[in-house]
N, C-alpha and C positions, 0 to 999 in steps of 0.2 A: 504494500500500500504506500501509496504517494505520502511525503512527509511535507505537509503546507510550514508556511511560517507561522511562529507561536501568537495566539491571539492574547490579544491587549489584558484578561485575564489573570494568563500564564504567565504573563512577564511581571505581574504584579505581584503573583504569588511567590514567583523566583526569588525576588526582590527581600519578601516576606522570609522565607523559610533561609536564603542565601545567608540573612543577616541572624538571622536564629543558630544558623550550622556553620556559621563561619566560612571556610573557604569550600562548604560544600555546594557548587553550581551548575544551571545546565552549561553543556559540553561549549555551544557560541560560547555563553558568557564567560567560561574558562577562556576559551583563546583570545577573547577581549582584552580579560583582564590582566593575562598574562603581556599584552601588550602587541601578539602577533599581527592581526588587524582588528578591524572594526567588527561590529556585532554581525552586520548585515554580510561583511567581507566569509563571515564565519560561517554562517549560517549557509553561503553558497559552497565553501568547501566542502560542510559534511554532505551537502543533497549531494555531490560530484564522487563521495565515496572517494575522498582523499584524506580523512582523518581517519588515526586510530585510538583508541583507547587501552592498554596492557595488551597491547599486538594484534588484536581486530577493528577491524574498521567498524564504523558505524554511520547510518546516512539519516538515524533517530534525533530529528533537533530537540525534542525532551530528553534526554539522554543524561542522564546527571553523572559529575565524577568531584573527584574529592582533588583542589588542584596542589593539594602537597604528598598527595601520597599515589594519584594513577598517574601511568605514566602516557602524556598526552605526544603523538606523532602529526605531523600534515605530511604526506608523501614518504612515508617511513622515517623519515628524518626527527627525533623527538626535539620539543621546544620547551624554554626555559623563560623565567618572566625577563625581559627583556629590564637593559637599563633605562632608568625613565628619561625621557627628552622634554624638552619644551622651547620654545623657537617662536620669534616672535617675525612676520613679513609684514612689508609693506605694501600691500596688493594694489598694483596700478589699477587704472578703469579700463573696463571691456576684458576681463577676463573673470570666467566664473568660480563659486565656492562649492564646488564638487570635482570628485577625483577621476571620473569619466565624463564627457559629455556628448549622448548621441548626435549633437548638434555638429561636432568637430569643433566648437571652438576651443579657444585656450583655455586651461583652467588652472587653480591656485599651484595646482602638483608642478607644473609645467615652471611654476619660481623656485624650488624645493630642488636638491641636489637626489637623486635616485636615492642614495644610502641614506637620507632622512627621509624620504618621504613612505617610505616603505609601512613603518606601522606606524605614523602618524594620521591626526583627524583634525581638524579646524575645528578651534569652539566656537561655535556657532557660526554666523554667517555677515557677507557683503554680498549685498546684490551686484550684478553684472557692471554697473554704474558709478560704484561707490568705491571707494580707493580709503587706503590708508592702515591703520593695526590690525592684524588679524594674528591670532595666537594659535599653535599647533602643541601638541603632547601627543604621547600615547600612556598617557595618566588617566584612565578613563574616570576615577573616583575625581579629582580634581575638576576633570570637564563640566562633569555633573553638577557639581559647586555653583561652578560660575556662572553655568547657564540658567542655575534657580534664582530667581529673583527676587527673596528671603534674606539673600547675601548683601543684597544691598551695595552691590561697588558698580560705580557710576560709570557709565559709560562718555567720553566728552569728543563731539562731532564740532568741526570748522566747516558752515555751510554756507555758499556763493548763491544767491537768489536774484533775482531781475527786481529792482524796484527796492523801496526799504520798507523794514519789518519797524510799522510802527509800534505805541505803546499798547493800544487796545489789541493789536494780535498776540505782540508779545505776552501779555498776562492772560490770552486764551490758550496759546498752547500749555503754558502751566498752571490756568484752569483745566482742562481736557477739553479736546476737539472731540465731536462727533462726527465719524466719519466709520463706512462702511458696517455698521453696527455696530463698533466699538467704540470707545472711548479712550481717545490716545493723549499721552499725557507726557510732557518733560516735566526735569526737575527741576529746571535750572533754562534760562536763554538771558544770552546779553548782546550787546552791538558789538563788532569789533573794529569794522572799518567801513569806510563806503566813497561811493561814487557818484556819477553821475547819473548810470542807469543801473547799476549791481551795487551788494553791499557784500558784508560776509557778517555772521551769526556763530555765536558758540553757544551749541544746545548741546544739554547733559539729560540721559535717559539712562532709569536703573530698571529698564526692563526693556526686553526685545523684539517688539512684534513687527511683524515682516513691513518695511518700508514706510517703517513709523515715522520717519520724519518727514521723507517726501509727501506719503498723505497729508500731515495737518499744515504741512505749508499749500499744499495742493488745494484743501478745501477752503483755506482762509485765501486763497486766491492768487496766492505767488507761485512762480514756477523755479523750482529748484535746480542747478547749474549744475554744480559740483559739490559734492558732501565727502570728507575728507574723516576717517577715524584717528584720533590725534593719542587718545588714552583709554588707558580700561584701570579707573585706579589710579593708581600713584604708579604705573606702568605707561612709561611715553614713548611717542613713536619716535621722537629727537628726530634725527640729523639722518636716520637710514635713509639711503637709496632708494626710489623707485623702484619696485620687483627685487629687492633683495629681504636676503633674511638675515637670523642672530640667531644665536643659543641666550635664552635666559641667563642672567648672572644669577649665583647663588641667594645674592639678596632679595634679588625680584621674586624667585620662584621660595623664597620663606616669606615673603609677603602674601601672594596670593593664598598658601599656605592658610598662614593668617588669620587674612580674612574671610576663604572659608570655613574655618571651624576644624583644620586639618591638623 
């Protein structure tokens, strides 16, 4: 019998009993967290019947193993928890935040040297348009962190609009805009500079909903230029290059640390 991907249920109970048994997980979430690749990455290697578990394979994505005691293979080869990485790019615009694109266009992996980008993930995301920090691990507990919005660490955007943000929009977008059903909201917006027909804006958002800024500028009537991600935290993008990356210094990744609760 065909083995579908785990429903939204099961991964909650994984979640559940994972944190009850300690390092006892399903077989994805072992090679997740071992750091090999991603959940989804995992989850296609066992349906291809290229992992094994104590020398048989298994193509069972409920499949649970204990990750200090079985001994976990992909292609006969057994794997070990990898050293943690984190790495911070500058992700120029027009290129995307996924590691395939049916489309053929560029994507973030295509900034990334091969030997890092292997079992690395992007925490979270930059649309196609949007340029600037974007952070990599194959730390999956930490990604979690930062992506929860609980955490509380600010995210700060330098954004290029046509026209100027005056005071009545500004203290709507940090009232909450309505827009698409939701209610989007920064923390923080100030002026930084301006022009004759463009200004630029520094908006702070501690939470990520997909093309949260473009929208409330969008509904309040301005059309968004360029939106640039400058920090995540007390993490700045400085002086990096266009399309280049860094390895986190020690500091930075005890801060994120930190701040999540790690």
């Amino acid at each position: 019998m065909k083995q579908g991907r785990p429903s939204a249920k099961r991964r909650v109970d994984e979640a559940r009993i994972g944190a009850e048994a300690g390092r006892r997980v399903t077989l994805a979430r072992a090679l997740s967290k071992l750091g090999y690749c991603s959940r989804t990455q995992a989850e296609k290697l066992i349906a291809e019947g290229r992992v094994s578990v104590g020398g048989r394979k298994t193509t069972d994505l409920s499949h649970w193993v204990d990750i200090d005691r079985d001994r976990i293979a992909v292609d006969g080869t057994a794997i070990a928890a990898e050293a943690k990485v984190y790495l911070m790019l500058n992700k120029p615009r027009g290129v995307v935040t996924t590691r395939d694109d049916p489309e053929g266009r560029p994507t973030v992996f295509n900034c990334l040297a091969e030997a890092d980008a292997r079992f690395l993930s992007p925490v979270g995301r930059l649309d196609k348009a949007s340029e600037g920090l974007l952070l990599f691990t194959n730390d999956t507990v930490l990604a979690q962190r930062l992506l929860d919005p609980t955490t509380h660490i600010g995210k700060i955007y330098h954004v290029q609009l046509r026209g100027l943000l005056d005071e009545a929009s500004t203290q709507a977008m940090m009232g909450g805009v309505s827009e698409g059903g939701e209610v989007l909201k920064a923390t923080h917006v100030r002026g930084l500079r301006s022009g004759d027909k463009t200004s630029w804006i520094e908006v702070e958002l501690q939470e990520g909903r997909n093309r949260q800024i473009r929208r409330m500028l969008d509904a309040l009537g301005f059309e968004c230029l360029r939106l640039i991600r400058v920090s995540i935290g007390e993490i700045g993008l400085g002086d990096l290059p266009k399309g280049a990356s860094r390895p986190l210094t020690d500091v930075e990744v005890e801060y994120l640390r930190r701040r999540t609760g790690l």
